[in-house]
Steps between C-alpha positions, in 0.01 A plus 500: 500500500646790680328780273186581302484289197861571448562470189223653327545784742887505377363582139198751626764704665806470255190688287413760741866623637702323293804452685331301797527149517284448797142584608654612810824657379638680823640783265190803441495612157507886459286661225263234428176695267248313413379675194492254196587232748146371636359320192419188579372227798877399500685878550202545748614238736810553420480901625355351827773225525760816489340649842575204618872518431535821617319416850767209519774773490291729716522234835805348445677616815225822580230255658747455763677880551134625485356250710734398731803744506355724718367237741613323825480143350875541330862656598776586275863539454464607133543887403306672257112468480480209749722744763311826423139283546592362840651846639221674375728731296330495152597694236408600145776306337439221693389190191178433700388875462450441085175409429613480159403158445148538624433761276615273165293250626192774536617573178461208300226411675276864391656348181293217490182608687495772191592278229337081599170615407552683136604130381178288607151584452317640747428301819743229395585314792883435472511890434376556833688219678831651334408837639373419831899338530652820373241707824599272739868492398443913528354475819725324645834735396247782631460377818848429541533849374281606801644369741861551444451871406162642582327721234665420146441569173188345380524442132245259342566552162799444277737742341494555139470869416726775573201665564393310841605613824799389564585645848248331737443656805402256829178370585349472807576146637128409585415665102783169412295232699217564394622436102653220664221366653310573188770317285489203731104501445502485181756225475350293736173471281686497221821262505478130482387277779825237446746451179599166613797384674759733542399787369202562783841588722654745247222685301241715650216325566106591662676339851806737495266804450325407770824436694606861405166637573513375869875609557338859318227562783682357761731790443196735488398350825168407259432208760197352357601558112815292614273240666309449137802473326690260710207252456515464183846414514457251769171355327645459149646152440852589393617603817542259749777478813794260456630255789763631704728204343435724187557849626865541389365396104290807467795674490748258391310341228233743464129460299365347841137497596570763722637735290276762328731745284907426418727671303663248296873438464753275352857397450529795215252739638614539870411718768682592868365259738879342557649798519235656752454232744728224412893481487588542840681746635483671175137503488335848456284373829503263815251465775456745766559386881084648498428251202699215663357532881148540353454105444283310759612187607444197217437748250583240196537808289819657664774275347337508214559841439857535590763318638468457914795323554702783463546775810459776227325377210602657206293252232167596435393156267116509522542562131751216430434229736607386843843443527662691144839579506574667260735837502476576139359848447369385164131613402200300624234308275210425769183692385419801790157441678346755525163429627369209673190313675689544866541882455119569333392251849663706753393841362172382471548412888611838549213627339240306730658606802513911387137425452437327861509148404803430728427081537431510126813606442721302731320174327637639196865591646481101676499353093852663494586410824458146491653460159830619683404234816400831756262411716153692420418823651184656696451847500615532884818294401571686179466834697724341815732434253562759271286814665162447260417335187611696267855487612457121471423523134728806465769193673343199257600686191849629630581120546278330214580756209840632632740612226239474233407888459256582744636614842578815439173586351298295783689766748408766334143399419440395803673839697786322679791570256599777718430395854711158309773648365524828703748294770667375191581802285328787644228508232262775711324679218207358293617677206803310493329192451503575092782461304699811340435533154785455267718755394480394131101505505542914655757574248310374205137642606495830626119527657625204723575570861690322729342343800466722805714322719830456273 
């Protein structure tokens, strides 16, 4: 079963929007009110099953321009966003600078958070489960929001008088994380432990909070808040490592132990993925020389990930399987992973070492490490090797999570995107490492101002 109880969903949505035939229909649906619409348990988890589709449409090809585009893992030959992200040359026109999506996923999402609880009594549990989905699934497009841009907009509740602001100002960035991190609280105490099966992978469940919630203070620097989260990932029973002989199926195959939050996919609701990494020279991205020269000896990862035997690799097929061959730039139907055990492991390493506990985190980093057959690492070797620890773990995830979303964030978070990419593109300026806000988001609300550096 690729999807969440697919056909019931397939009727639960057909009621709330209508037109979709999918719980994760890749299409956003514009003007969506929920007044009359919230009546009963049904249209309630319906409304929440709509964030859903619109985060599908929100990541299809963005997870990778906003989390890799701008990094050193990837090169390109493609114009357009892929050319203006590797150059540095961003612009507001540019299709990565809309945050459009986001903000109809915030949408529906204030949506439900207003709406869930006027059909249950109160302190019904599956009121608050439903709700604690539609925070998290808020959180999450507001840290992305973050992030990419800065301060945004904060907007927490939905539109539905001509009376209500509608040009929204910015908010302070840290103003953001802290709703986020209050979001993310709430939906951790709130959401269900496990649905069963494959839905643990594609709904929001107490383990992604948590997931979120570390990523969230790790990019506070909130060391110790990061530290409590990441255990309870790594202590709740869900989550478990796979065998290297099964790293290529948490992408491939996808609803592995490993995996803690996907987007789901399918033959009719399709995202990028092929089109990003996959049909050769026609690919949107290929490895970098960097990426490709990083590998230690007998790393069982490496071919794995793209194709060796070639001088200059132009398959990436981490996402399809060792060996695919296939040129057709047809859409993709693997689910995205977005978070997983390995990624939650190493920033908890990173977090131990900020806070002094370098062997404690090398012991952690070694788990990784000898999945991929490395040998393990002491602190003196980690530090002969790659300067100090934290450039060992900042190395471990560039290898271990490359391509899935989180390099160009774990430069930036970690203050190396420009002393990174500076020799690349000339990126110099810390206020260049936001995006531009799009022209279309300026034209339409006139107390928003562009960032300072575009």
């Amino acid at each position: 079963m690729k999807k969440i109880n697919k056909i019931s969903i397939v009727l639960l949505i057909a009621i709330a929007f209508s037109c979709s035939k999918d719980i994760l229909d890749k299409e956003p649906k514009s003007g969506f009110s929920a007044q009359g619409f919230y009546k009963t348990s049904s249209d309630a988890q319906a409304g929440v099953y709509g964030i859903y589709d619109a985060v599908q449409a929100t990541f299809s090809r963005n997870f990778s321009f906003w989390g890799e585009g701008r990094a050193d893992a990837v090169n390109t030959n493609h114009s357009g966003d892929p050319l203006l992200l590797q150059q540095n040359t961003l612009n507001k026109t540019m299709s990565s600078a809309s945050w459009n999506n986001l903000y109809e996923t915030i949408s529906r999402a204030n949506y439900a958070i207003k709406y869930v609880p006027t059909v249950f009594e109160d302190g019904n549990d599956f009121s608050s489960q439903l709700v604690g989905q539609a925070r998290a699934l808020r959180a999450l497009s507001y840290f992305y929001a973050v992030r990419v841009w800065g301060d945004v907009p904060l907007i927490l509740e939905p539109y539905e008088s001509v009376e209500q602001e509608l040009f929204v100002a910015k908010t302070d960035k840290e103003v953001i994380l802290d709703q986020v991190i209050e979001d993310l609280n709430y939906a951790r105490q709130n959401c269900r432990e496990s649905f069963g099966g494959e839905r643990d992978r594609l709904l929001m469940t107490q383990g992604t909070a948590n997931a979120l919630l570390t990523q969230v203070h790790m990019w506070r620097g909130n060391y110790e808040s990061a530290i409590a989260a990441a255990d309870r990932v790594l202590t709740n029973s869900l989550y478990s490592l796979v065998s290297i002989n099964d790293w290529s199926k948490i992408f491939t195959t996808g609803f592995s132990n490993e995996s803690i939050f996907e987007i789901g996919y399918d033959e009719t609701q399709t995202n990028n993925l092929r089109i990003l990494y996959a049909i050769g020279s026609d690919s949107h991205y290929f490895p970098s020389e960097s990426f490709r020269t990083a590998f230690e000896e007998g790393d069982l990862r490496q071919d794995l990930i793209y194709d060796i035997t070639e001088e200059e690799p132009r398959k990436i097929w981490k996402f399809f399987g060792q060996g695919f061959d296939d040129e057709s730039a047809d859409p993709s139907a693997q689910n995205i992973v977005m978070i997983r055990l390995a990624d939650i492991m190493l920033l908890k390493a990173e977090a131990l070492n900020k806070l002094g506990q370098a062997s404690q985190a090398v012991t952690l980093l070694n788990v990784i490490r000898s999945r991929a057959g490395l040998p393990e690492l002491t602190v003196a070797t980690a530090t002969d090797l790659y300067g100090d620890v934290e450039s060992a773990i900042l190395h471990e995830r560039l290898l271990e999570l490359s391509f899935e979303g989180h390099r160009w964030f774990d430069l930036v978070r970690t203050g190396k995107a420009i002393e990174t990419m500076g020799p690349v593109n000339g990126l110099s300026d810390e206020a260049n490492l936001v995006w531009p806000i799009h022209e279309d988001a300026l034209n339409r609300n006139p107390n928003l101002e562009q960032n300072g550096f575009y």
